[in-house]
C-alpha positions as semicolon CSV with decimal commas, in nm:
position;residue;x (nm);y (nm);z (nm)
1;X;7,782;9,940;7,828
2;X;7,863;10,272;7,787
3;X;7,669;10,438;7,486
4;X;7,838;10,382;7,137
5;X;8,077;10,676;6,993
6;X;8,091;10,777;7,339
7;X;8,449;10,923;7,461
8;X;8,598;10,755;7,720
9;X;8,783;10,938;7,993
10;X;9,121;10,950;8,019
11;X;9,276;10,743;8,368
12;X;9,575;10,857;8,546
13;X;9,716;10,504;8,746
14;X;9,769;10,503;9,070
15;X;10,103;10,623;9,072
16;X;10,032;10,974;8,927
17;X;9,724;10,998;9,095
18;X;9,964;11,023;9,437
19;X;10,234;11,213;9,240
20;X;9,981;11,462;9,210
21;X;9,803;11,438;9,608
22;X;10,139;11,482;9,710
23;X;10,245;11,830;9,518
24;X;10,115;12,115;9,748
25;X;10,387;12,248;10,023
26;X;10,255;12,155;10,396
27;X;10,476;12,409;10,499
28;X;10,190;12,635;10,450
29;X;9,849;12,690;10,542
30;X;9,732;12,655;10,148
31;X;9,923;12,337;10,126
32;X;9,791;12,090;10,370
33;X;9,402;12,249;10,264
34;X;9,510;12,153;9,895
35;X;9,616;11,814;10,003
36;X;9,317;11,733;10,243
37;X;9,050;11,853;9,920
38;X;9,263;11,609;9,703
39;X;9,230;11,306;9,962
40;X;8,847;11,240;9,997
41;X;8,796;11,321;9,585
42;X;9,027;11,031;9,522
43;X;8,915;10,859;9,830
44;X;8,492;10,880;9,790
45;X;8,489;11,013;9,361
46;X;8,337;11,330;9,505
47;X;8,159;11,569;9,223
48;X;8,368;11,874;9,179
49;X;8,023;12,057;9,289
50;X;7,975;11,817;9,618
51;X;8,345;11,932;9,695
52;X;8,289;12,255;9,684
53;X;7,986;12,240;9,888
54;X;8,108;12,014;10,203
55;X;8,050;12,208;10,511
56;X;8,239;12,121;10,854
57;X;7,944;11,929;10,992
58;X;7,919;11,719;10,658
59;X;8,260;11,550;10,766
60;X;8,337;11,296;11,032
61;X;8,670;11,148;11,073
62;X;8,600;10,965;11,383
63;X;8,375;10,777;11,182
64;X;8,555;10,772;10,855
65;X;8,309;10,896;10,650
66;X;8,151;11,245;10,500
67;X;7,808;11,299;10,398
68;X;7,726;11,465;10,014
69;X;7,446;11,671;10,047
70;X;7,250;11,750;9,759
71;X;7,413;11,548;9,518
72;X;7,316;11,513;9,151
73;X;6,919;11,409;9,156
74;X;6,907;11,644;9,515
75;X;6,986;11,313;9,713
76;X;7,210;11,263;10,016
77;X;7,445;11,009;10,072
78;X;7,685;10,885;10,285
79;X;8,080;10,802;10,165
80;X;8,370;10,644;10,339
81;X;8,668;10,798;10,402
82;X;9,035;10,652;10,402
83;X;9,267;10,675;10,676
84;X;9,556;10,905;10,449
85;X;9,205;11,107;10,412
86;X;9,079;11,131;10,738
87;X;9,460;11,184;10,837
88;X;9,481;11,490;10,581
89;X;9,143;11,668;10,712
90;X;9,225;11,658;11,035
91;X;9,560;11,824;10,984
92;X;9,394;12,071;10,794
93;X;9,124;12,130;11,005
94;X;9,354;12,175;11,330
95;X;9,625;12,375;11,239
96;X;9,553;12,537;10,855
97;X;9,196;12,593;10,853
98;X;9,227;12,850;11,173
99;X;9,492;13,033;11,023
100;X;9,303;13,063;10,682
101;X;8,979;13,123;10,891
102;X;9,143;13,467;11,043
103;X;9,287;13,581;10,724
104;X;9,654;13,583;10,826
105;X;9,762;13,479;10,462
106;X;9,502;13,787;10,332
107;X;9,623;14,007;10,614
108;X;10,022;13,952;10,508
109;X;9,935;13,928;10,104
110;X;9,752;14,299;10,165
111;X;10,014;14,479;10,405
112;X;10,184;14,693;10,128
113;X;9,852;14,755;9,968
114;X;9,542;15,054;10,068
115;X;9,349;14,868;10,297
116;X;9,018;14,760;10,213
117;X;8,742;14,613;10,399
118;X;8,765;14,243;10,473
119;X;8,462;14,023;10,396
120;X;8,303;13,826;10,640
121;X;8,455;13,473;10,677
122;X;8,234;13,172;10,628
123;X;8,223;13,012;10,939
124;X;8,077;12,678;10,830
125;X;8,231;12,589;10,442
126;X;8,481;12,365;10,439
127;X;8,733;12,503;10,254
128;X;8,843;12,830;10,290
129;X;9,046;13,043;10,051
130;X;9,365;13,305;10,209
131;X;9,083;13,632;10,289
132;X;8,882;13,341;10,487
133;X;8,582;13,277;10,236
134;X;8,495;12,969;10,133
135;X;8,704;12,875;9,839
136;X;8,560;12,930;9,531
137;X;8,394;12,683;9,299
138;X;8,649;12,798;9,023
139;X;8,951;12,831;9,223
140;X;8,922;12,440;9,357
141;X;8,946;12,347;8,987
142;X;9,193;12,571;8,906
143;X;9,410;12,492;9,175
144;X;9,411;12,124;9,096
145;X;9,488;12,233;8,657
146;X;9,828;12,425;8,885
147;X;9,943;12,092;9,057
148;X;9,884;11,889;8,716
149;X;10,125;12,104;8,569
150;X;10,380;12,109;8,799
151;X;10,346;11,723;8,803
152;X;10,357;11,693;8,417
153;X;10,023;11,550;8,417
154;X;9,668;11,610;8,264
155;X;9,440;11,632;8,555
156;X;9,112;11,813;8,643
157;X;8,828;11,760;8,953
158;X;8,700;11,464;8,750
159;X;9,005;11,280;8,701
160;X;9,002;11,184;9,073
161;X;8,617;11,092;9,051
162;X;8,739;10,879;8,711
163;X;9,030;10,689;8,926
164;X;8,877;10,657;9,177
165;X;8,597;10,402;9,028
166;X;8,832;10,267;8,794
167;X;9,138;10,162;9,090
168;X;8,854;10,015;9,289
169;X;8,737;9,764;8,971
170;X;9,068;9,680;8,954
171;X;9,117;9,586;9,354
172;X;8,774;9,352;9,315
173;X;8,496;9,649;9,462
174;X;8,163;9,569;9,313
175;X;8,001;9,768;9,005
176;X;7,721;9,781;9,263
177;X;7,923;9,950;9,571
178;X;8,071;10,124;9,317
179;X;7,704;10,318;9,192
180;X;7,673;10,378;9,517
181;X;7,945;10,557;9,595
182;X;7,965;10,742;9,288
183;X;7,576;10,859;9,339
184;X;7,492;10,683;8,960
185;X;7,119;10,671;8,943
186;X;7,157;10,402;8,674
187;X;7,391;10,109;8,710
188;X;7,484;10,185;8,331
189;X;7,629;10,517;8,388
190;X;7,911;10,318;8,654
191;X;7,972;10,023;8,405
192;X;8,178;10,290;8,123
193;X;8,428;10,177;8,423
194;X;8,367;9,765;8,322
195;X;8,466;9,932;8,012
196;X;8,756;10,065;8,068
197;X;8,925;9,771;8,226
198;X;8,840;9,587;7,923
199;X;9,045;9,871;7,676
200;X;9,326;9,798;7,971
201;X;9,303;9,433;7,904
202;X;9,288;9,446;7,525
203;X;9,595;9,700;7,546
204;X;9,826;9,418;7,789
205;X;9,721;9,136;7,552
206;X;9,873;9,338;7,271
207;X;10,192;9,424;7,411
208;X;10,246;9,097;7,528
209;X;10,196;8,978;7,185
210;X;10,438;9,216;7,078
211;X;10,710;9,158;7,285
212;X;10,645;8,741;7,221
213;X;10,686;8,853;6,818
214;X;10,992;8,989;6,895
């Protein structure tokens, strides 16, 4: 059980949690990258650090699954992917990641302005901000805090690594598969989650006592 006085996170349901995968415009090159980060952090409870990180070679669609290098405790794993996942990072990696990767959205944001040199692209991160860099650690958080707000919701990196573990309890995955997924070195760092469904359960039982009193 999850240490005493300890705060527990907050957990968007699974509604909001799409409400908020869905926000960016695919109508850009920004958009669909937005939308195929999102996926896998809901899909796997990626780290906001082992997001950042992901390299092309670290992700395999064919084979539904991505591998987190380096995780906390310097370990590797391996994490499934979902199809709406797998669907999202190929999009992105056929038709928005080239354009970011020659700076077309840099090029077009810097016409009116003295030109300055442009820095090497990254040729192996993942994602890749507008100049073709790999997106910074900062600006995959902050980009996430934008769609929150536009969605009318309180949402950061974590809060996809939070429902994640939490939506799978509640659809019967194991505390177990769950660890492993997560990258928990101890089995008591997952169960907070076992906690959380019982707060959920204690909060049903007294509305439903409510509404019988009434």
């Amino acid at each position: 059980m999850p240490q005493k006085g300890r705060e527990l996170p907050q957990i968007l349901n699974e509604s909001d949690i799409a409400r908020l995968i869905e926000m960016p415009d695919n109508t850009t090159a920004v958009g669909p990258r937005d939308r195929a980060s999102m996926e896998p952090l809901y899909a796997t409870g990626l780290r906001h650090a082992e997001a950042w990180r992901l390299d092309l070679y670290d992700v395999d669609t064919a084979a539904r699954r991505l591998i987190v290098r380096q995780g906390k405790g310097r370990k590797d794993r391996i994490v499934p992917l979902t199809e709406s996942a797998c669907y999202w990072l190929d999009h992105y990696l056929s038709i928005a990641r080239p354009e970011l990767a020659a700076g077309f959205l840099y090029q077009r944001r810097k016409k009116n302005r003295p030109q300055a040199p442009r820095r090497t692209p990254h040729p192996s991160a993942l994602w890749l901000a507008a100049s073709g860099r790999r997106l910074s650690y900062v600006r995959l958080a902050e980009l996430i805090h934008d769609y929150a707000i536009q969605a009318h919701l309180k949402a950061n990196v974590h809060t996809f690594r939070h429902a994640c573990a939490t939506h799978l309890l509640r659809h019967g995955a194991s505390i177990r598969h769950i660890q492993q997924l997560l990258g928990h070195q101890n089995l008591e760092t997952t169960e907070i989650y076992t906690h959380l469904e019982i707060e959920d359960l204690k909060t049903a039982v007294q509305k439903a006592s409510s509404e019988t009193s009434n």
